[in-house]
C-alpha positions in Angstrom: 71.6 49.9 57.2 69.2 48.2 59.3 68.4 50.5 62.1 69.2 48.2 65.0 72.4 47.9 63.7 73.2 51.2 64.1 72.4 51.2 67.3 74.9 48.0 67.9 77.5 50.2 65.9 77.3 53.4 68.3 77.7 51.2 71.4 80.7 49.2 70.2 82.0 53.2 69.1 81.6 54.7 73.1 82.9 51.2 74.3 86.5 52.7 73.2 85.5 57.0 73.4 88.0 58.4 75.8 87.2 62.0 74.8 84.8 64.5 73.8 85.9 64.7 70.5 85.3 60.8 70.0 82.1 61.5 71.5 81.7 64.1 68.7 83.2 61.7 66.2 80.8 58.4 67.2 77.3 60.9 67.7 78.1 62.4 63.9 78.2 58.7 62.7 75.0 57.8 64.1 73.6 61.1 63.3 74.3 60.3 59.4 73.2 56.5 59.4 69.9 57.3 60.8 69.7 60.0 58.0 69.4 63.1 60.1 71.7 66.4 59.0 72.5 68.0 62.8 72.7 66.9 66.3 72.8 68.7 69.4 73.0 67.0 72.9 73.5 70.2 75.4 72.5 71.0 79.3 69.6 74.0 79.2 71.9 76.2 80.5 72.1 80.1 80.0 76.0 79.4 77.9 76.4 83.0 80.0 76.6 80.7 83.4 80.0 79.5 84.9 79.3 75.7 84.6 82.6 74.1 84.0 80.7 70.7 83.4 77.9 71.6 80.9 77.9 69.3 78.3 77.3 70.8 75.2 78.3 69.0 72.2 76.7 69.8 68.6 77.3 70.5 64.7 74.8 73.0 64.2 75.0 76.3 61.7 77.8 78.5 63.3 75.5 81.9 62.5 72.9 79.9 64.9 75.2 79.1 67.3 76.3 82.9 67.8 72.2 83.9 67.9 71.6 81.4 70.1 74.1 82.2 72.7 73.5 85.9 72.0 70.0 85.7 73.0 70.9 83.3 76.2 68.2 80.6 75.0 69.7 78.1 77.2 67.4 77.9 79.5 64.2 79.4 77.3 64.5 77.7 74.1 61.3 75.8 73.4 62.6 72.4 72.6 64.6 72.8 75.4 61.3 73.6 78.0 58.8 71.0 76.5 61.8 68.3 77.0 60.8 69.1 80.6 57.2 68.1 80.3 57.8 64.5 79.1 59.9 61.1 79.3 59.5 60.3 75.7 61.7 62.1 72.6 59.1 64.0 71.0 59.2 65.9 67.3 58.9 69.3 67.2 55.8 69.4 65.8 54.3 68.4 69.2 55.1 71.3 70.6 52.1 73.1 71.1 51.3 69.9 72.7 53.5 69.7 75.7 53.9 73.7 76.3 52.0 76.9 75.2 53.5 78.5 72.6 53.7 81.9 72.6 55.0 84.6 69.8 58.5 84.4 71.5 58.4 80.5 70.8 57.2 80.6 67.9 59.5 82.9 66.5 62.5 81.2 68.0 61.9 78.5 65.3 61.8 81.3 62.7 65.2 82.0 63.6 66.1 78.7 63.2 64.5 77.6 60.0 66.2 81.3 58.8 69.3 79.4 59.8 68.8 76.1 58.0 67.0 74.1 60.8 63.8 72.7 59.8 62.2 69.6 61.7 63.9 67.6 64.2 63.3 64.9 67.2 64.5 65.7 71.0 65.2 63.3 73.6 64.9 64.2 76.9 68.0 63.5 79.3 67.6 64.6 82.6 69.1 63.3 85.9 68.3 64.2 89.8 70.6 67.0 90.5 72.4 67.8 87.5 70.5 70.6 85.2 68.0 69.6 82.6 69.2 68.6 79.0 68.1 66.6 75.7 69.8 65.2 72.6 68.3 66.7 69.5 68.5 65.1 66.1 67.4 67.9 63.0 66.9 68.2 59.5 68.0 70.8 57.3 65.2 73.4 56.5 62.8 71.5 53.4 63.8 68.3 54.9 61.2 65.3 56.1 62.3 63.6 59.8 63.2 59.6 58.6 60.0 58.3 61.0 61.7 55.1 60.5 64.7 56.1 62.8 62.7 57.6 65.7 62.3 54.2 67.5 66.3 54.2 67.7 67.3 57.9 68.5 66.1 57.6 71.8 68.7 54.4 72.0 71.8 56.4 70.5 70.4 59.8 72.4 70.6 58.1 76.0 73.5 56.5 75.7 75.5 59.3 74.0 74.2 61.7 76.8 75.7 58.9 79.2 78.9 59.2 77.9 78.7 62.8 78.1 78.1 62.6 81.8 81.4 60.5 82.1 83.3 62.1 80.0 82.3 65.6 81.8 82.4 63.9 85.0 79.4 65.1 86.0 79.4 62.5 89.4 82.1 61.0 91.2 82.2 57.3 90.6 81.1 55.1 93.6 85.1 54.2 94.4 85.2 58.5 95.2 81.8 58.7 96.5 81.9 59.6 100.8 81.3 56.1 102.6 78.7 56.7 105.3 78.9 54.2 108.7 75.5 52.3 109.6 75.0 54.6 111.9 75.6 57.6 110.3 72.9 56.3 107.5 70.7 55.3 109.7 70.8 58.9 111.9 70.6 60.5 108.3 67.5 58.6 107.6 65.7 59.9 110.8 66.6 63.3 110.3 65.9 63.0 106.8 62.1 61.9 108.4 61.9 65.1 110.5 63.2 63.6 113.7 65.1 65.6 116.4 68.7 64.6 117.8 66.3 63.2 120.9 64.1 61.5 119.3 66.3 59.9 116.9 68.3 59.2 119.9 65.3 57.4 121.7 64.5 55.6 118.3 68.5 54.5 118.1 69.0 53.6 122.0 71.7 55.8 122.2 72.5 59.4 123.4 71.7 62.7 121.7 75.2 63.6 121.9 76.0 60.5 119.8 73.4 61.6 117.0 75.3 65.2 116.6 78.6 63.5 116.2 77.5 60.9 114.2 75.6 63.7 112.3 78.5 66.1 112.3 81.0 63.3 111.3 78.8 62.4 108.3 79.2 66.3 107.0 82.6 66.3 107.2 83.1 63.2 105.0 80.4 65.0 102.6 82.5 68.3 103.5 79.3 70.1 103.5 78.2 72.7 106.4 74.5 72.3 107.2 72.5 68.8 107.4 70.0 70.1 104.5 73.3 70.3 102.2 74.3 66.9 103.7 70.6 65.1 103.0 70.2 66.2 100.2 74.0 65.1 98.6 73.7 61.8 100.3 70.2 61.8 98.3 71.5 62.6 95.1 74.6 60.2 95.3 72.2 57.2 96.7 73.7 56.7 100.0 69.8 57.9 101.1 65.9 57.4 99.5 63.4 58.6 99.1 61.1 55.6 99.5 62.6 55.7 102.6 59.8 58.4 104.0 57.2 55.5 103.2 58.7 53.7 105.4 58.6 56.8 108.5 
């Protein structure tokens, strides 16, 4: 199969997933056309960690599964920490490239190739507030990557960790999202430039009494207790920019 058309296949796939296990269903498809033997598209998260919403989705050997979670990898697993150094899906051959590799690392993929996992290609998938993750794609131990796929598995990677983020609801959807008034956003903004209640007050034409209640009207629709928690969820949700410090 022509490798773009795999690619058209997965989409047209998540275009009617409605669960994880179609999720599962669609990535194990595209997993097998591009001629790779396991995927794994996880959140680097200690499994030991209450996080109702990690996504964690994968077919790998069950004995790893159990020494991987016994040894709380999560968030130390060397695939998982050179994902953090780079935009680009990477094989795991470059790892010494993006991270030192120490004894621990090195014997992490011992373990693994002891399990059945030889070579493999990881996408990064990381968003602004949500923990770190990837998609991995392996072969089995003795197994050669099929170079000709790596152009695609970042395709079917990102969009499969997509659906993972709606399917785990990882964000509220704009429709659920807190609606901020002008001038709450525009308070927000100068606070968010350092500004006190009087100067925003000076800047606005208005009173510093009106900046706290605009302020303190803006964390109750956010139901959040301190303006840090409020800045930095209107930040994360795009209510709020960065760029707009460029601007201060």
């Amino acid at each position: 199969m022509k490798p773009f058309q795999i690619v058209d296949d997965f989409l047209a796939a998540l275009a009617t997933v409605g669960s994880a296990e179609g999720l599962r269903v669609a990535l194990d498809a595209a997993k097998s056309a591009m001629g790779f033997d396991f995927v794994a598209m996880t959140h680097h998260c200690d499994n030991g960690e209450d996080r109702p919403q990690m996504i964690r989705l994968h077919d790998y050997p069950r004995a790893w599964e159990f020494q991987f979670d016994r040894q709380r990898l999560g968030p130390r697993d060397p695939v998982h920490r050179a994902s953090r150094a780079t935009l680009l899906g990477f094989a795991w051959t470059e790892l010494g490239r993006l991270i030192q590799m120490s004894a621990a690392d090195r014997a992490v993929l011992a373990d693994a190739r002891h399990h059945g996992i030889g070579e493999g290609f990881t996408v990064p998938a990381h968003v602004p507030g949500e923990p770190n993750g990837s998609v991995s794609f392996a072969m089995m131990a003795g197994r050669s990557l099929p170079h000709d796929m790596l152009a695609i598995a970042p395709l079917v990677a990102g969009h499969a960790f997509e659906c993972g983020r709606r399917l785990w609801r990882m964000r509220p959807t704009p429709a659920t999202r807190p609606m901020l008034t002008p001038r709450q956003r525009e308070c927000l903004n100068w606070v968010m430039r350092g500004k006190s209640d009087w100067e925003t007050s000076q800047i606005m034409g208005c009173k510093p009494q009106t900046v706290v209640r605009h302020i303190k009207q803006a964390r109750e629709r956010y139901g959040v207790d301190k303006r840090t928690s409020l800045l930095i969820r209107a930040l994360l949700d795009g209510t709020l920019s960065l760029a707009d410090l460029d601007a201060a």
